[in-house]
C-alpha positions in Angstrom: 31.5 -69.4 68.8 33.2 -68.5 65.9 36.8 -69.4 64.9 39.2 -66.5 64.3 42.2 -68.6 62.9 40.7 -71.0 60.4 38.0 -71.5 58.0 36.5 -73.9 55.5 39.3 -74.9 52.9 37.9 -72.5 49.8 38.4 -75.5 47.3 40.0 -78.7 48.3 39.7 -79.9 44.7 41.1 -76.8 42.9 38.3 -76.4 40.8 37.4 -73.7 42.1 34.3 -71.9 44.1 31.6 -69.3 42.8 30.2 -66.6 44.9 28.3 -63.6 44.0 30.8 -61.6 46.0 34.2 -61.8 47.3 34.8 -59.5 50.7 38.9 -59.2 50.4 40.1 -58.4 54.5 39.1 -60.2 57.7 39.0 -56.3 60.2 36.0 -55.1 61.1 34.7 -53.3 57.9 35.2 -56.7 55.9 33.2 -58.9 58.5 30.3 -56.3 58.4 30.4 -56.0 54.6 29.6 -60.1 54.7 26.9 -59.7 57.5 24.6 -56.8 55.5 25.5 -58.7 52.0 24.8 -62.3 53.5 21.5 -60.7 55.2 20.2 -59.2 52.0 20.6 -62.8 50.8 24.1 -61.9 48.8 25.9 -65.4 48.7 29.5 -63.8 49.7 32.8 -65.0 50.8 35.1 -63.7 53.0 38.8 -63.9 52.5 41.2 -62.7 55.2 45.3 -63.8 54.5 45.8 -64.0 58.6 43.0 -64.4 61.4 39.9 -62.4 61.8 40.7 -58.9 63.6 44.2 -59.9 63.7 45.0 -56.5 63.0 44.3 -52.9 63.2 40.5 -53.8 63.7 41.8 -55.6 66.7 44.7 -53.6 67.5 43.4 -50.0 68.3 42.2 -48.4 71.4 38.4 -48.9 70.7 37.5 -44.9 70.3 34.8 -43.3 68.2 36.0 -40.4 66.6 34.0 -37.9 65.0 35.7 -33.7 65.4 38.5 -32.9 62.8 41.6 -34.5 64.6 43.8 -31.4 65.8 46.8 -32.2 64.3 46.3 -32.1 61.0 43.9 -29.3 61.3 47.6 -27.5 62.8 49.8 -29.0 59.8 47.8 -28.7 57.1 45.5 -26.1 57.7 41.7 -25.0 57.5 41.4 -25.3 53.5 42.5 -29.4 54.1 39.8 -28.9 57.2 36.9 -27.9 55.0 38.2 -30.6 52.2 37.9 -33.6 54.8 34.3 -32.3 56.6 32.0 -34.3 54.1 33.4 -37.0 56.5 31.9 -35.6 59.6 28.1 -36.7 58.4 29.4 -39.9 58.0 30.9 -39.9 61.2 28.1 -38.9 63.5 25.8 -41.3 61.4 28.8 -44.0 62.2 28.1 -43.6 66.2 24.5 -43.8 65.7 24.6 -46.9 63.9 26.8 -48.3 66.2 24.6 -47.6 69.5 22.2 -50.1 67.5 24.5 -52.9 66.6 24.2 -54.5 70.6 20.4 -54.8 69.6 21.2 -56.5 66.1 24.2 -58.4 66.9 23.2 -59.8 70.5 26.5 -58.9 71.5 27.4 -56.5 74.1 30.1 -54.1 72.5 30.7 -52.3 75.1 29.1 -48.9 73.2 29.4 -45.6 75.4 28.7 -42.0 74.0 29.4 -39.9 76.6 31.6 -37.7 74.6 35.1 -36.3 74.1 36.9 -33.7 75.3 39.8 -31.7 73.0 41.7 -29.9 76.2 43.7 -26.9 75.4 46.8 -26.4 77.4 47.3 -22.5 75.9 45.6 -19.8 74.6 47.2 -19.9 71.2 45.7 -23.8 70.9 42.2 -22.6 72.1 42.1 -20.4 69.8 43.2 -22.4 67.3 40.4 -25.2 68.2 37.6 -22.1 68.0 38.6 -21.8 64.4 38.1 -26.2 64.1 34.8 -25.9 65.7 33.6 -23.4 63.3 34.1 -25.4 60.3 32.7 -28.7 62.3 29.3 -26.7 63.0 29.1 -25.8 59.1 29.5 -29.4 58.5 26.6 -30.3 61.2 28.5 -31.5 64.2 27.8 -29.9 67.8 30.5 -28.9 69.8 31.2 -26.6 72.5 33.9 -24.6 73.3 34.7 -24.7 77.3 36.4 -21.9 78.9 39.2 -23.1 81.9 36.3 -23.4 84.2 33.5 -24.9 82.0 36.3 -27.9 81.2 36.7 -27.9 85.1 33.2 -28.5 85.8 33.0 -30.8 82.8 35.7 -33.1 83.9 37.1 -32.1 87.0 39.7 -35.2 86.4 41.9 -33.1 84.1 44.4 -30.3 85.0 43.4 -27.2 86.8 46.8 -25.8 84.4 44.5 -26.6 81.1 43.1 -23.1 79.3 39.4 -24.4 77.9 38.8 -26.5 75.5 36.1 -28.5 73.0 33.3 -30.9 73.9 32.2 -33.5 71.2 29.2 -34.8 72.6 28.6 -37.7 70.0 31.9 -39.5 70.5 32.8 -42.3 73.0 34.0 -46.2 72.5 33.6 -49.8 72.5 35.7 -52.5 72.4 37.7 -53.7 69.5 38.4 -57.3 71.0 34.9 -58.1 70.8 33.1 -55.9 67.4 34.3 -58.4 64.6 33.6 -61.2 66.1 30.1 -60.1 67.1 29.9 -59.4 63.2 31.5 -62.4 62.3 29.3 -64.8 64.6 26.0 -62.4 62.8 27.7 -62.8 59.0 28.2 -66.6 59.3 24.4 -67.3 60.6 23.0 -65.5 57.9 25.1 -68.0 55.2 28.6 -65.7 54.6 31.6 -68.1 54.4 34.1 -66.7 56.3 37.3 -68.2 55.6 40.9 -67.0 57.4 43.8 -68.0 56.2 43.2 -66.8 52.6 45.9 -65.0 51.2 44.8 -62.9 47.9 47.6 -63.7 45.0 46.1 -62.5 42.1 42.7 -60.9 40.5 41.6 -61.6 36.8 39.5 -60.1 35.0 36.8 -62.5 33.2 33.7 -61.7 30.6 30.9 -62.2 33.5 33.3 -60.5 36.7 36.6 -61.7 38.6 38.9 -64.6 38.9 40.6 -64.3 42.2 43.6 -66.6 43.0 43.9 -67.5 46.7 46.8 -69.9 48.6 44.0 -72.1 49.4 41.8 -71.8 45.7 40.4 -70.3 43.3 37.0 -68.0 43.8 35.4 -66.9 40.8 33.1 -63.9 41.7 30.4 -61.0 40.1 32.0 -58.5 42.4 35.3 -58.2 44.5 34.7 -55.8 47.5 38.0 -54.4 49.0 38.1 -54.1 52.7 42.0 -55.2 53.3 42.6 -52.2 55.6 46.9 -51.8 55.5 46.6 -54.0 52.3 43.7 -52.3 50.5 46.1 -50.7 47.7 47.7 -54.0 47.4 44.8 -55.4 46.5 43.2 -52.9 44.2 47.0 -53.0 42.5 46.0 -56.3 41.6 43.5 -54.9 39.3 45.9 -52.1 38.1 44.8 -49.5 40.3 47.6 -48.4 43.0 46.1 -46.4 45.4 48.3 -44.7 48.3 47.0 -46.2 51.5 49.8 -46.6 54.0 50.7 -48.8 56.6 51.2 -46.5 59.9 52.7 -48.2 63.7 51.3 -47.5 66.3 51.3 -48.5 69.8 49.0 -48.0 72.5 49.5 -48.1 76.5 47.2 -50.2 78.9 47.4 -49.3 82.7 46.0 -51.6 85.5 42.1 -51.7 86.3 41.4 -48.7 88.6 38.2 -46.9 89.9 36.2 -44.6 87.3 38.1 -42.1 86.4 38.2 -40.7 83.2 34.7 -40.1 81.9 35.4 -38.9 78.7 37.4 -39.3 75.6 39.9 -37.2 76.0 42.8 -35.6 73.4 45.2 -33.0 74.0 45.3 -30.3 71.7 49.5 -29.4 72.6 50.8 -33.1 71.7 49.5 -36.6 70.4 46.9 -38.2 73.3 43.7 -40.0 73.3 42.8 -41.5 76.7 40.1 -43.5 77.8 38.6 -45.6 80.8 37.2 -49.4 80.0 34.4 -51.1 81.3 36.4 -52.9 83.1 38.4 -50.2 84.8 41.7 -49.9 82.9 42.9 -46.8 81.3 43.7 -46.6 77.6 46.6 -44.4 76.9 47.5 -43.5 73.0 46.7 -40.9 70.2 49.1 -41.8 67.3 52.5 -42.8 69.3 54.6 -44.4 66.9 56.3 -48.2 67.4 59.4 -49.6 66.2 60.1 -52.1 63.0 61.6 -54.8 63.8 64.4 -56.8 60.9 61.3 -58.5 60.0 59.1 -55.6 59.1 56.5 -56.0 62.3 55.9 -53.6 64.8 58.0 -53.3 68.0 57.6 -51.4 71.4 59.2 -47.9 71.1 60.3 -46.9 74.1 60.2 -43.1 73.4 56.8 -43.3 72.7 56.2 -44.7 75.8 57.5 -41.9 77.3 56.2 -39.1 75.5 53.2 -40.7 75.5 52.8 -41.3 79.2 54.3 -37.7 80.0 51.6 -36.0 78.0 48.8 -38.4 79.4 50.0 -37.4 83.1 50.3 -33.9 82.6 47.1 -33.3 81.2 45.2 -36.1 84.0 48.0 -36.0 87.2 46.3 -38.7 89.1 47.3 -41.2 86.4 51.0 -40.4 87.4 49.5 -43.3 90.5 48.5 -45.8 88.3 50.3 -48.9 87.3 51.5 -49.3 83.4 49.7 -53.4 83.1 50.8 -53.7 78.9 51.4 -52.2 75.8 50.8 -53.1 72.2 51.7 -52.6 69.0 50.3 -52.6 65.4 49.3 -50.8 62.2 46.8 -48.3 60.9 45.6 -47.6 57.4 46.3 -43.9 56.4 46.0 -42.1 52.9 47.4 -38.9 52.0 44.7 -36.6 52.7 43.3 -38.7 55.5 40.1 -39.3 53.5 38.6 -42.4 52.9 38.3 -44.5 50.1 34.1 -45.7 49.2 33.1 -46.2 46.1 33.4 -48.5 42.5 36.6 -48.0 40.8 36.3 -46.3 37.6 38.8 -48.8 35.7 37.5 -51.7 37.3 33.5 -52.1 37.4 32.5 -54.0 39.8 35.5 -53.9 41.8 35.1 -52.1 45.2 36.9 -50.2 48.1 36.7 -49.3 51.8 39.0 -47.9 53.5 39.1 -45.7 56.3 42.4 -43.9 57.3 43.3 -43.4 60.7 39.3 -43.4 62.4 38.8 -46.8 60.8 37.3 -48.6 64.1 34.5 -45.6 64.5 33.7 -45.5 60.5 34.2 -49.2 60.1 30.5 -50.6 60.5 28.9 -48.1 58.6 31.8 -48.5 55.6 30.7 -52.0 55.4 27.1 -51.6 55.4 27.8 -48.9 52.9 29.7 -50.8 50.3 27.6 -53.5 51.1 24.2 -51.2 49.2 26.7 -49.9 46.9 27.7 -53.0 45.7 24.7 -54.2 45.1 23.3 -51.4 42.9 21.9 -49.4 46.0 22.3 -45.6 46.2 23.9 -44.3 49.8 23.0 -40.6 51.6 26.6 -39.1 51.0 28.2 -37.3 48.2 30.7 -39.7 47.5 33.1 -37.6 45.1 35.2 -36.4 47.9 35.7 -40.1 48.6 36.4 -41.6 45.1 39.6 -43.4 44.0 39.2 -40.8 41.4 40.8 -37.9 43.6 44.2 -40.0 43.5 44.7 -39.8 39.6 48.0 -38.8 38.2 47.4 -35.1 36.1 47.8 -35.9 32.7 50.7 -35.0 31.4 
């Protein structure tokens, strides 16, 4: 087993440890940065300020998501569709990678594809979702658009009130609570020190790399990879580099274990839902539902998110309006302002390194940390990674 909530003290003396590279951010794309860098014999340390997947790695509803999300497609339009679509090779790659990671890991993540489903409650949004699908095929993703009775035949679970909507055949989900620590078990028995309870104070600079202050030592380090999800534009500010990544809450609904239901993942194009069915039988109710803040600053149960929430999910499945609400949680999910990612050196700061994944982090999450893995280690990766540079974020000059 491996321990979420402590690790090796870092440097009982003070002196201070060396490393060839410090993974910043204990979530699911930090723990499988360490497992590729520790395999390809990287000696690397992991430094996460709370627990491992004490946060939105843990905290999400476990889906892989790989169509332009609706909503933004609606708000911001197609130009901002096309912009983000050098995403959607990543994606599908993402889901493919992670239908191998049971084999590598020895874990069982609980991995099923068998699609998603974007239902359409009008006319106006199906047409709207025939415009998404165009630019998705251009960018090399498959979908189908389903009139009222293809959808019906699809998934006969949903409304008969629904208009058509769009099939995604490479998305599906797997389970948060146990992904990180299957990388973490993998990243610590190929050598990766993995050490919670590490809280990132300062970064320095030094001739030969990085001096990075820690509550619990020093680490002195080649190359600093940034995989601090919420926090990963705290840390790069460390370096000088701000970079917009905010902190979104979220909650999510959990109902009581039923019989198999919902087959699909399935969104709604009219208002925020995502809803899936586990392997164990319980239904996972969300899509973007905000929580509360407490005095503190932490996320708290909104109750009109639960309400909206659970409308939406029983108008567009009615036999959920029978099944018992079991829990709901709360927490926070990276975003940026163009709901890009973040992959790639920073141009200030060589050597220095970020992932970050708005939004989709739990699908893209694997492959982000096998990616920044190669790249910080001089390897070249199969995406154009301009449209995901720090770069982007530059002030105009004046």
């Amino acid at each position: 087993m491996v321990s979420l909530r402590s690790g090796p003290a870092l440097d009982s003396s003070r002196s201070g440890r060396r490393c060839d590279t410090l993974v910043i951010g204990g979530g699911l794309t930090g723990c499988a940065a360490a497992y590729y860098l520790a395999k390809a014999g990287i000696d690397v340390v992991l430094a996460e300020r709370h627990s491992l997947n004490a946060e939105a790695s843990g905290r999400n509803a476990g889906g892989f998501h790989v169509q332009i999300q609706f909503e933004p497609f609606v708000t911001l339009g197609e130009d901002w569709a096309r912009s983000w679509a050098p995403t959607i090779p990543l994606l599908i790659d993402a889901v493919r990678l992670w239908q191998e990671l049971p084999a590598e890991l020895g874990a069982d993540l609980e991995v099923k594809v068998s699609g998603g489903l974007l239902a359409a409650e009008t006319e106006e949004e199906l047409a709207a979702i025939e415009r998404k699908a165009a630019i998705e095929r251009e960018a090399g993703l498959e979908v189908e658009l389903l009139s009222r009775e293809e959808l019906r035949r699809t998934a006969p679970y949903l409304s008969r009130s629904l208009a058509g909507g769009l099939f995604c055949p490479v998305e599906g989900k797997a389970s948060p609570l146990v992904s990180t620590p299957a990388f973490a078990r993998a990243a610590r028995a190929e050598g990766a020190v993995l050490a919670p309870g590490s809280d990132v104070l300062a970064i320095e600079q030094t001739a030969v790399g990085f001096r990075v202050e820690t509550d619990r030592g020093p680490i002195e380090c080649e190359r600093v990879v940034d995989c601090a999800g919420t926090a990963a534009g705290r840390v790069a500010e460390l370096v000088g580099v701000p970079l917009p990544v905010e902190s979104v809450p979220l909650q999510a609904h959990v109902t009581e274990p039923v019989a198999q239901l919902v087959q699909h993942l399935v969104y709604c194009a009219g208002e925020p839902l995502t809803v899936k069915q586990s392997v164990h039988g319980s239904i996972l109710i969300g899509g973007g539902w905000s929580s509360e803040l407490d005095d503190a600053g932490r996320a708290d149960v909104n109750m009109a998110s639960l309400r909206g929430n659970l409308r939406v999910a029983t108008r567009v499945i009615p036999a959920l309006a029978h099944v018992r609400l079991l829990r709901i949680w709360t927490g926070f999910c990276n975003g940026t302002p163009d709901h890009r990612p973040i992959l790639g050196e920073l141009d200030e700061v060589p050597g220095f390194f970020v992932a970050s994944f708005p939004y989709l982090g739990f699908t893209a999450a694997p492959m982000m940390g096998k990616l920044v893995a190669d790249l910080s280690r001089g390897r070249s990766v199969p995406y154009d990674l301009a449209p995901f540079s720090a770069a982007r974020f530059d002030p105009a000059p004046v």
